[in-house]
Backbone as a printed PyTorch tensor [residue, N CA C, xyz], in Angstrom:
tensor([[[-48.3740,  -7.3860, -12.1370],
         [-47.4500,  -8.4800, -12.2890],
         [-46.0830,  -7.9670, -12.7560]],

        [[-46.0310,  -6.9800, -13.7790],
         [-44.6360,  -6.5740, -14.7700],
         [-43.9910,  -5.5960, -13.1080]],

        [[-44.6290,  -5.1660, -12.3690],
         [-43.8850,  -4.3280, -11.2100],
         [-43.5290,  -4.9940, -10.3660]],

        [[-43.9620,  -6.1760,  -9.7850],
         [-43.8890,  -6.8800,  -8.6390],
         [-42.7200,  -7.8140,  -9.4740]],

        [[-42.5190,  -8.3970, -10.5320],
         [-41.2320,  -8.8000, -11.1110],
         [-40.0290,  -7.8550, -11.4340]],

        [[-40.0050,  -6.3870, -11.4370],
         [-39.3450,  -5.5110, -11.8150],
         [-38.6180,  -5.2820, -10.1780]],

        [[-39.4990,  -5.1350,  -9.5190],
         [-39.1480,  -5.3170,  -8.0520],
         [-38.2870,  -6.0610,  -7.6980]],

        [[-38.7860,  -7.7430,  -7.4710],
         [-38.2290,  -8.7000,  -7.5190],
         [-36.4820,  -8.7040,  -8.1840]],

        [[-36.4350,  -8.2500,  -9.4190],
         [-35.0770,  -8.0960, -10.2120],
         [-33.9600,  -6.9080,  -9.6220]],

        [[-34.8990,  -5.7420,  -9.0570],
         [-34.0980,  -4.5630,  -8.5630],
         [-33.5040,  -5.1580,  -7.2670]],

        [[-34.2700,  -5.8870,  -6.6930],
         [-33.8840,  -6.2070,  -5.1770],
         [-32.6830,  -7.3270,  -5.3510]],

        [[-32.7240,  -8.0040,  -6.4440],
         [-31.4520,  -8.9990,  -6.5000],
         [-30.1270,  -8.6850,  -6.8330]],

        [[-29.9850,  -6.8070,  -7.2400],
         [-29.1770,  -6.7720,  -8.3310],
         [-28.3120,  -5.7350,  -7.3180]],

        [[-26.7850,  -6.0740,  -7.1000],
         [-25.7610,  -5.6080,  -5.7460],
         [-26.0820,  -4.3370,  -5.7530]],

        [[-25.7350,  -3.6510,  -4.2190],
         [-25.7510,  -2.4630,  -3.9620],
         [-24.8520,  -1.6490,  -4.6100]],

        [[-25.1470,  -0.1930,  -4.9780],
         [-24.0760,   0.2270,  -5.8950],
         [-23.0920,   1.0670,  -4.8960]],

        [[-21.9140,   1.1550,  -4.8280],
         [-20.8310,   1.3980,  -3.7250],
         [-20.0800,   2.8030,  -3.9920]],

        [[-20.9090,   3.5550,  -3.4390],
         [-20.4810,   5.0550,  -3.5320],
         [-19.6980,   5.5440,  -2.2260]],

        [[-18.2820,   5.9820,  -2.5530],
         [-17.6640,   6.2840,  -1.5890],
         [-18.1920,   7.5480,  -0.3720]],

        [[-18.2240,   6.9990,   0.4950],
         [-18.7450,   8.4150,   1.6390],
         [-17.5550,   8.6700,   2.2860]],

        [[-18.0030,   9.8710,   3.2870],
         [-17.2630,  10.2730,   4.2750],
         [-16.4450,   9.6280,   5.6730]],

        [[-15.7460,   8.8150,   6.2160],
         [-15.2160,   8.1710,   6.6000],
         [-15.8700,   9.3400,   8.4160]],

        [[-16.3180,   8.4560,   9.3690],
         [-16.2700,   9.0100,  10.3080],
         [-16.3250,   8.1090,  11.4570]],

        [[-15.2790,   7.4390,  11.1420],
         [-14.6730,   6.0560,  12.2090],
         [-13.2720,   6.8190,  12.9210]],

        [[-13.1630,   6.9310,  14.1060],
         [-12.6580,   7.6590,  14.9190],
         [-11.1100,   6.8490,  14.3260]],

        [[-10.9950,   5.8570,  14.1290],
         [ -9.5510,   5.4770,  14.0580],
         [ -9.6000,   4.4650,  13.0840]],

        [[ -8.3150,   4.0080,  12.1700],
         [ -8.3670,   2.8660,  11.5320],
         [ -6.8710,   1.7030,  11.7550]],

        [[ -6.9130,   0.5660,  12.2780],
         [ -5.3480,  -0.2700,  12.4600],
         [ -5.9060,  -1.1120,  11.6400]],

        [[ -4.5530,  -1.0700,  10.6990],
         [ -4.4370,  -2.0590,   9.5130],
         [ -3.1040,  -3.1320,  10.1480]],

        [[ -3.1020,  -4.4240,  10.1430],
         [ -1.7320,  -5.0860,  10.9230],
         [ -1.8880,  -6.3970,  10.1230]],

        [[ -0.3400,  -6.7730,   9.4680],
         [ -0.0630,  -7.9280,   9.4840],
         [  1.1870,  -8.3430,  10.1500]],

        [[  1.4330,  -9.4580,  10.7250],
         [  2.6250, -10.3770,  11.2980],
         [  3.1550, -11.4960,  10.5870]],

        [[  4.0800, -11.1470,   9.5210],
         [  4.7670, -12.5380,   9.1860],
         [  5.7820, -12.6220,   9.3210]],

        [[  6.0350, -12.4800,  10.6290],
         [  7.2330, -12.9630,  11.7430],
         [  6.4690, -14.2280,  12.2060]],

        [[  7.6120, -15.1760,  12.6460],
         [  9.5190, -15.0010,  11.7350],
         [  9.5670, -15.6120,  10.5940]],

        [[  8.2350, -16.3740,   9.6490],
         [  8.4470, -17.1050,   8.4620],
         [  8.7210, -16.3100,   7.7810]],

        [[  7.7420, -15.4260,   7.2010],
         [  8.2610, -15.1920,   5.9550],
         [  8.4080, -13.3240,   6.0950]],

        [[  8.3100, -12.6920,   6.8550],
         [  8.7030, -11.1820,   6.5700],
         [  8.6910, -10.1850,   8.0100]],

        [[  8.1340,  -9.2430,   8.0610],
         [  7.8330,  -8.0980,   8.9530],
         [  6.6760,  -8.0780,   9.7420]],

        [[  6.6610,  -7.1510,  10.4350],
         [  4.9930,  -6.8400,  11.6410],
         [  5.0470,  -5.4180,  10.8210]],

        [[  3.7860,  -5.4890,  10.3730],
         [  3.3970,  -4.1560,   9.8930],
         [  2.6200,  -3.9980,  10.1810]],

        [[  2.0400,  -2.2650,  10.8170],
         [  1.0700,  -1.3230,  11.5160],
         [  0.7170,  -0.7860,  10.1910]],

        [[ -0.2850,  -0.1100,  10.0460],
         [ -0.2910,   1.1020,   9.3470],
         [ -2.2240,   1.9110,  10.0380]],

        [[ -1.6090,   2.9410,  10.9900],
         [ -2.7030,   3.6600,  11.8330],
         [ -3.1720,   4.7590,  11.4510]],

        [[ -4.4580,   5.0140,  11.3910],
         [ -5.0020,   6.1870,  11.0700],
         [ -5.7800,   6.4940,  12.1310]],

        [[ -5.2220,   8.0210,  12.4080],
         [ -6.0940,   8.5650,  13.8220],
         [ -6.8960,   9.8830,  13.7240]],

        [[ -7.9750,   9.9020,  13.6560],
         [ -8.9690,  11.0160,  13.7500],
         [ -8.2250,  12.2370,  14.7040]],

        [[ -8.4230,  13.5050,  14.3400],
         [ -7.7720,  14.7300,  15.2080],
         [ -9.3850,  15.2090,  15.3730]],

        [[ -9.0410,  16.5810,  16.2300],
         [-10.5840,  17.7040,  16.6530],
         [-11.5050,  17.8770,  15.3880]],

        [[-10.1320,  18.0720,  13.9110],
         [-10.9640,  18.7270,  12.7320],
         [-11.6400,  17.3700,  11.7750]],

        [[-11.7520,  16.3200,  12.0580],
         [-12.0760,  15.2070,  11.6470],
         [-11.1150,  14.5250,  10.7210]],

        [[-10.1730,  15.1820,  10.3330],
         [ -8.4800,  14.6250,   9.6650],
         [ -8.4080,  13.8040,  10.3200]],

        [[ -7.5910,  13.0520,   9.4590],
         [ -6.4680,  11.7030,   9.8410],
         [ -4.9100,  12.1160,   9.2150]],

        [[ -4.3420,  11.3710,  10.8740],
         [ -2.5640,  11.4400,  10.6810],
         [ -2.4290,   9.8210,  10.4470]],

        [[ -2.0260,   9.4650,   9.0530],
         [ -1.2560,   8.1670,   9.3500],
         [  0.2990,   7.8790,   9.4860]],

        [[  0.6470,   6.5390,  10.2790],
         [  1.8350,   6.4620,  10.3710],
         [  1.9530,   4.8670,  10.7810]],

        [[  2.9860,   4.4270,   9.9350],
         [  3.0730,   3.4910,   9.0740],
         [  4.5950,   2.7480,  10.0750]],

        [[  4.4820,   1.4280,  10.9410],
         [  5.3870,   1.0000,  11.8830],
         [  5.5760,  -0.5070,  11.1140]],

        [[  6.8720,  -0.5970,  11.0580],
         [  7.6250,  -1.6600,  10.5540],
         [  8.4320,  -2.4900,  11.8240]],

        [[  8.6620,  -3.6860,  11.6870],
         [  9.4150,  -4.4610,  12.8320],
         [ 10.1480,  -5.5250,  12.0910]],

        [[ 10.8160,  -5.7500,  11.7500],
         [ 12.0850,  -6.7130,  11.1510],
         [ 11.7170,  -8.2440,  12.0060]],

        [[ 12.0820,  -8.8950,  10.5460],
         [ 12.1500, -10.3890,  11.5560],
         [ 13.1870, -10.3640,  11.9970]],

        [[ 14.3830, -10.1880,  11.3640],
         [ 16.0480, -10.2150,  11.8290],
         [ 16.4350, -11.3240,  11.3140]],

        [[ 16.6690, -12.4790,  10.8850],
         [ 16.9940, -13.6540,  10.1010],
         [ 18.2080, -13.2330,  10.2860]],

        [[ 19.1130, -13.4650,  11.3860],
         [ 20.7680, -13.2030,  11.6980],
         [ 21.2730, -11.8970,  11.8930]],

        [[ 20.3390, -10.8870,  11.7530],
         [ 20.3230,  -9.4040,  11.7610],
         [ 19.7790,  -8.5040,  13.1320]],

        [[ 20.3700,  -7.9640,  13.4630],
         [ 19.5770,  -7.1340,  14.5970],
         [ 18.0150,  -6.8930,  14.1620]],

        [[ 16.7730,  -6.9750,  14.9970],
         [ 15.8550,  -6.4520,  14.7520],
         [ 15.8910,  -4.9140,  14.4790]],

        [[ 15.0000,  -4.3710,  14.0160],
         [ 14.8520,  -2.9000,  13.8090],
         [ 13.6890,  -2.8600,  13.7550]],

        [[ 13.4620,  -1.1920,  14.1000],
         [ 11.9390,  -0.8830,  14.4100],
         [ 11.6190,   0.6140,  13.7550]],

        [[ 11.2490,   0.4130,  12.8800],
         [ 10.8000,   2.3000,  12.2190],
         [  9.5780,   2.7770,  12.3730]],

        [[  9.3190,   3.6420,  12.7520],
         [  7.9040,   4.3470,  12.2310],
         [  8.1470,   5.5770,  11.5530]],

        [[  7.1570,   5.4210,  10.3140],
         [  6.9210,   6.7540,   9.7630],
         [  5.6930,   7.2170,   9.8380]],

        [[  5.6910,   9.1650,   9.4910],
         [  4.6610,   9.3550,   9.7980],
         [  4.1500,   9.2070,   8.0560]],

        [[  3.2750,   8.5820,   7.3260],
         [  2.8960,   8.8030,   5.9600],
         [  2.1710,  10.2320,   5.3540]],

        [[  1.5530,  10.8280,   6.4180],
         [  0.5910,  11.6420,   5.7260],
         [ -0.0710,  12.5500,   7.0270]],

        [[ -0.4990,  13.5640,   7.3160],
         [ -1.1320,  14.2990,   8.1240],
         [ -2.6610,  15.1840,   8.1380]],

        [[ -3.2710,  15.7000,   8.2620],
         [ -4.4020,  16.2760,   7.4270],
         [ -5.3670,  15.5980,   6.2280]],

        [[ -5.3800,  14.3180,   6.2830],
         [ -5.7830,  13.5720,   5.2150],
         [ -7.4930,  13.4390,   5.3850]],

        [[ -7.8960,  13.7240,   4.7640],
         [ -9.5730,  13.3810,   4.8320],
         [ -9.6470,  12.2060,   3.5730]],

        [[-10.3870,  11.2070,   4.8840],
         [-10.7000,   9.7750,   4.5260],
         [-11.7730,   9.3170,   3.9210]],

        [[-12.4830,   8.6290,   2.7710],
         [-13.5070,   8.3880,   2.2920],
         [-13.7170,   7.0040,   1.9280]],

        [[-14.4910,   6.0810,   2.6540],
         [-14.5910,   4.6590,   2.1370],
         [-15.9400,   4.2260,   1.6750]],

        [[-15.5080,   3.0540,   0.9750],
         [-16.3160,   2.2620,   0.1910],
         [-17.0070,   1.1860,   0.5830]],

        [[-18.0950,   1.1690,   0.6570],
         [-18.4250,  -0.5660,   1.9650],
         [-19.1320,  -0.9610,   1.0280]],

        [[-19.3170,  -2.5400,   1.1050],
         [-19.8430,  -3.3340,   0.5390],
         [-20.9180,  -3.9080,   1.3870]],

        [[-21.3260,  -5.0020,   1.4830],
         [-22.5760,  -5.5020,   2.3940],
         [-22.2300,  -6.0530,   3.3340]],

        [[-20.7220,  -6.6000,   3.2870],
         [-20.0300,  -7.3930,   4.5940],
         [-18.9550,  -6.5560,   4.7320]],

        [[-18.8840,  -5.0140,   4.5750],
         [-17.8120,  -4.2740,   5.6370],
         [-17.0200,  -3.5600,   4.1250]],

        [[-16.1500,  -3.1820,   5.3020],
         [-15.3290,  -2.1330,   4.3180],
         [-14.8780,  -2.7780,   2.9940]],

        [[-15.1170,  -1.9850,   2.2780],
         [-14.5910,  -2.4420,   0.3580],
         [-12.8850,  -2.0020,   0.0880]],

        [[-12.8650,  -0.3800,   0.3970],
         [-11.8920,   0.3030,   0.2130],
         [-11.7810,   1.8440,   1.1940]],

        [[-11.0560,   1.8120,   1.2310],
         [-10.1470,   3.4860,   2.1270],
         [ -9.8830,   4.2920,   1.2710]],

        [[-10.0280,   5.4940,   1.1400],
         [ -8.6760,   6.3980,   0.3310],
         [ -8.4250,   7.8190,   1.4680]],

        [[ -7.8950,   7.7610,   1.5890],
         [ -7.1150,   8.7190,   2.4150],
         [ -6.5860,   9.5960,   1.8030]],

        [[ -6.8490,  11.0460,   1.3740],
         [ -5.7400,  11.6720,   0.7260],
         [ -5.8360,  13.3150,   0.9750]],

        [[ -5.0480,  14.2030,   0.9840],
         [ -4.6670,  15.5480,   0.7140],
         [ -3.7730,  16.3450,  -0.0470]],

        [[ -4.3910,  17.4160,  -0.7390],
         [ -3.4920,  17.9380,  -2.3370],
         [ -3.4500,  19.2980,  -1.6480]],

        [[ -1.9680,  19.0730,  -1.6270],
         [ -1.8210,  20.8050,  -1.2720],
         [ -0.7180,  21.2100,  -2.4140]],

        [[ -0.9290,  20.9670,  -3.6980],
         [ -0.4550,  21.3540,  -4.7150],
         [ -1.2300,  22.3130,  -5.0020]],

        [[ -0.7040,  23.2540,  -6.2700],
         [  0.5660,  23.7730,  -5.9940],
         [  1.4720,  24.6370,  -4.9700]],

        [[  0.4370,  25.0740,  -4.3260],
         [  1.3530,  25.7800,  -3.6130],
         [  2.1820,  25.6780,  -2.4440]],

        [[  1.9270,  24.2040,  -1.8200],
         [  2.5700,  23.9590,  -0.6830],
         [  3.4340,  22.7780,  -0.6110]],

        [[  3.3290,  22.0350,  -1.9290],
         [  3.3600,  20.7390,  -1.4840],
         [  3.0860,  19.7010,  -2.1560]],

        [[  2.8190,  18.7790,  -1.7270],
         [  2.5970,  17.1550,  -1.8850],
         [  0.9000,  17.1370,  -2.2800]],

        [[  0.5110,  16.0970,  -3.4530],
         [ -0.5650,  15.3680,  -3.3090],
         [ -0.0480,  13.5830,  -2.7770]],

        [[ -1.0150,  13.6470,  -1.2410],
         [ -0.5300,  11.9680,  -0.8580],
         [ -1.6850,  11.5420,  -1.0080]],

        [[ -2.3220,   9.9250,  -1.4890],
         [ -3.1620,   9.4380,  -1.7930],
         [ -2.7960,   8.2390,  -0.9610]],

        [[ -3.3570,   7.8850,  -0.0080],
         [ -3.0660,   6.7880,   0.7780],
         [ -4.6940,   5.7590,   0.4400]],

        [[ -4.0440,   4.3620,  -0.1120],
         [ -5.2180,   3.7790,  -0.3050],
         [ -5.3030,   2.1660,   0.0620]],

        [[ -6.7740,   1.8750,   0.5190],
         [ -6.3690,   0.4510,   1.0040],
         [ -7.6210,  -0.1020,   0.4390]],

        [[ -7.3180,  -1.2440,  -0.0750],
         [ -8.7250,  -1.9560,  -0.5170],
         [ -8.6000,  -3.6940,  -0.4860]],

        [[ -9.6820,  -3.6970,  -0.1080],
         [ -9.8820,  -5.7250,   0.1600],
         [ -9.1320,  -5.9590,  -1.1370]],

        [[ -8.7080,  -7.0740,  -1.0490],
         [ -8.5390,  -8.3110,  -1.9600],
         [ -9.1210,  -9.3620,  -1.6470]],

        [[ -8.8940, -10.8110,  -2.7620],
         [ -9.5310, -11.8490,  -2.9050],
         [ -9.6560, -12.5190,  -1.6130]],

        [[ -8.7000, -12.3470,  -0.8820],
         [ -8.7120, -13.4500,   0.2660],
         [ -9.3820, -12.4700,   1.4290]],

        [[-10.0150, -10.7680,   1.2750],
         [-10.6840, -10.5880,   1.9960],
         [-10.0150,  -9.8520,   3.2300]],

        [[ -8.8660,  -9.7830,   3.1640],
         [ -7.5900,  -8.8610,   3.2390],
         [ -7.3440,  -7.1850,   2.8620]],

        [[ -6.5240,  -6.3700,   3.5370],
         [ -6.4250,  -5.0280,   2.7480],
         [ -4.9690,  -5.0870,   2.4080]],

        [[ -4.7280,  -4.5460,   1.0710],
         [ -3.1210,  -4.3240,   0.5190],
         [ -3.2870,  -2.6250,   0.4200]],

        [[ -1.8300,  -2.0640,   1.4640],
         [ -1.8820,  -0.4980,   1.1240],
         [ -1.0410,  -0.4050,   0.3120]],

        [[ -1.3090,   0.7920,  -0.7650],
         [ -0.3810,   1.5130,  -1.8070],
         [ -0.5010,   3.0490,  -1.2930]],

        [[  0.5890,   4.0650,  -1.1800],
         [  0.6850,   5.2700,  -0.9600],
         [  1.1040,   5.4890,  -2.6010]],

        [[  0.9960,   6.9730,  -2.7320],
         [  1.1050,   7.4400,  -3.8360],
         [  1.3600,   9.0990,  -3.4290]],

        [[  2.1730,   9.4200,  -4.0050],
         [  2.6990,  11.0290,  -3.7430],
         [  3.1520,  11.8260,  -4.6910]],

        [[  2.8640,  12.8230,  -5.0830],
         [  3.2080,  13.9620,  -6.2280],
         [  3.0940,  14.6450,  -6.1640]],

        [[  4.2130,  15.5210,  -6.7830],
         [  4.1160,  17.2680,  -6.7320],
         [  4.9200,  18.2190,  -7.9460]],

        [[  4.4720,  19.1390,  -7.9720],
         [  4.8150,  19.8110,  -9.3300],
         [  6.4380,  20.0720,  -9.1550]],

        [[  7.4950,  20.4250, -10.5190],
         [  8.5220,  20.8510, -10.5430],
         [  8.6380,  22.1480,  -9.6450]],

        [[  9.4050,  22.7590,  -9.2030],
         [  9.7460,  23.8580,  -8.7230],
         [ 10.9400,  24.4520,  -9.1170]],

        [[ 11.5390,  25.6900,  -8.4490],
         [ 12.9520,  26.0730,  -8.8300],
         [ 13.9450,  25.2770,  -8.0430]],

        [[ 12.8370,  24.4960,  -6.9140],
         [ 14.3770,  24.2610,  -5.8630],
         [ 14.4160,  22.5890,  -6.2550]],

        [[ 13.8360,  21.9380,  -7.5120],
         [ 13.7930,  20.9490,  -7.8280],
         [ 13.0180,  20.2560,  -8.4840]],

        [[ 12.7120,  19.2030,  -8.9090],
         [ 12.2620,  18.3260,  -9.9540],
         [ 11.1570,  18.2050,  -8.9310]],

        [[ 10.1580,  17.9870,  -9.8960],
         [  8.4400,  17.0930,  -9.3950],
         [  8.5060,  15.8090,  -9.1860]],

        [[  7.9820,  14.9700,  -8.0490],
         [  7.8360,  13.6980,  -8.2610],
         [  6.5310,  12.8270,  -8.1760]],

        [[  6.7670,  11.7320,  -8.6300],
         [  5.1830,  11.2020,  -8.9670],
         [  5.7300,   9.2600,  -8.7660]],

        [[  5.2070,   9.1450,  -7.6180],
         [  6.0050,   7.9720,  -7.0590],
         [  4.6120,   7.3120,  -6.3210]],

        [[  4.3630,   5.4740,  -6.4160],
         [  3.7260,   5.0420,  -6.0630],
         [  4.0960,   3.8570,  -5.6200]],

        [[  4.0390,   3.8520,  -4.1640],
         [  4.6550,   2.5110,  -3.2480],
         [  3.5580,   2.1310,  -2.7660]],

        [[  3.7410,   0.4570,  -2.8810],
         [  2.8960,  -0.7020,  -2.4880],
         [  3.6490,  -0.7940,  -0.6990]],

        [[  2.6680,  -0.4850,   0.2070],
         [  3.1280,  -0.5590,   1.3430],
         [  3.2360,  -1.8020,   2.1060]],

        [[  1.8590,  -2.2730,   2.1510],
         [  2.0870,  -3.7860,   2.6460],
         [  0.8180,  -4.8410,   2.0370]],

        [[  0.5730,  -5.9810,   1.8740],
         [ -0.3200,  -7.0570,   1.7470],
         [ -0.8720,  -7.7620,   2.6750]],

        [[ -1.9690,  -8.0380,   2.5010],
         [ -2.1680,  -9.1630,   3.4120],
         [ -2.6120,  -8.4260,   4.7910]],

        [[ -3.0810,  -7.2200,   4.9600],
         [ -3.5360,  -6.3260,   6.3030],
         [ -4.6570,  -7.3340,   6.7840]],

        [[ -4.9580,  -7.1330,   7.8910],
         [ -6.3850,  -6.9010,   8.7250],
         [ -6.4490,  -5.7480,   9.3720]],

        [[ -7.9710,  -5.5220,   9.3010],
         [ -8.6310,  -4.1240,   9.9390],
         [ -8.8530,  -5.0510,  11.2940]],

        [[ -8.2710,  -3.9010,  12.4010],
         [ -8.1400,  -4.0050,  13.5250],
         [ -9.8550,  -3.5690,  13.7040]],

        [[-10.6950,  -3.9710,  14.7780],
         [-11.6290,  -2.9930,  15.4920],
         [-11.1990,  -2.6640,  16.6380]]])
């Protein structure tokens, strides 16, 4: 009886959400709030031969009396991806590569649901002082309100 209730309690109690290895050939994150209230934002992650991801991050202007404009950046290259799933789909992304100190940049590219079930990206980038300049340690909220493309 005390096992078959111990059972019973284990089986009710959420899965615990350990980040794995990401091996989804591609990821499109997109929102459109054109023309009310803002921009068309992309933000793509594409699998290469070595199982890396290049992301790059496309903006589109509403224009509200302004010429439209159209940017893409590339955010990050070589990034090995690791997500978090929950029982109804992806939880969270993190995307990141540290080629500190000796080369470079740590970029931490990260996306995770919110309440409404949505992904909001934040990039994050840092790197040590050098001679040819100051270290920086900078964290931008990229966009709100995503959907994961399939």
């Amino acid at each position: 009886m005390k096992t078959l209730l111990l059972a019973s309690l284990l089986a009710t109690l959420p899965e615990a959400k350990t980040p794995v290895a990401s091996e989804a050939c591609n990821y499109t994150f997109v929102v459109d709030a054109r023309p009310v209230d803002g921009n068309y934002q992309k933000i793509r992650l594409v699998r290469d031969s070595d199982g890396n991801y290049k992301a790059t991050h496309r903006v589109i202007t509403a224009g509200f009396g302004f010429p439209v404009s159209k940017t893409k950046e590339t955010l990050g290259e070589g990034l090995a991806c690791q997500e978090t799933l929950a029982t109804d789909g992806l939880e969270t992304l993190v995307c990141s590569q540290d080629l500190r100190p000796a080369d470079g940049l740590l970029i931490e590219l990260t996306f995770k649901r919110n309440e409404e079930g949505k992904f909001d990206a934040v990039i994050h980038r840092e790197s040590y002082s050098t001679l040819q300049g100051p270290g920086i340690d900078e964290t931008i909220e990229l966009a709100y309100g995503l959907e994961l493309k399939k």
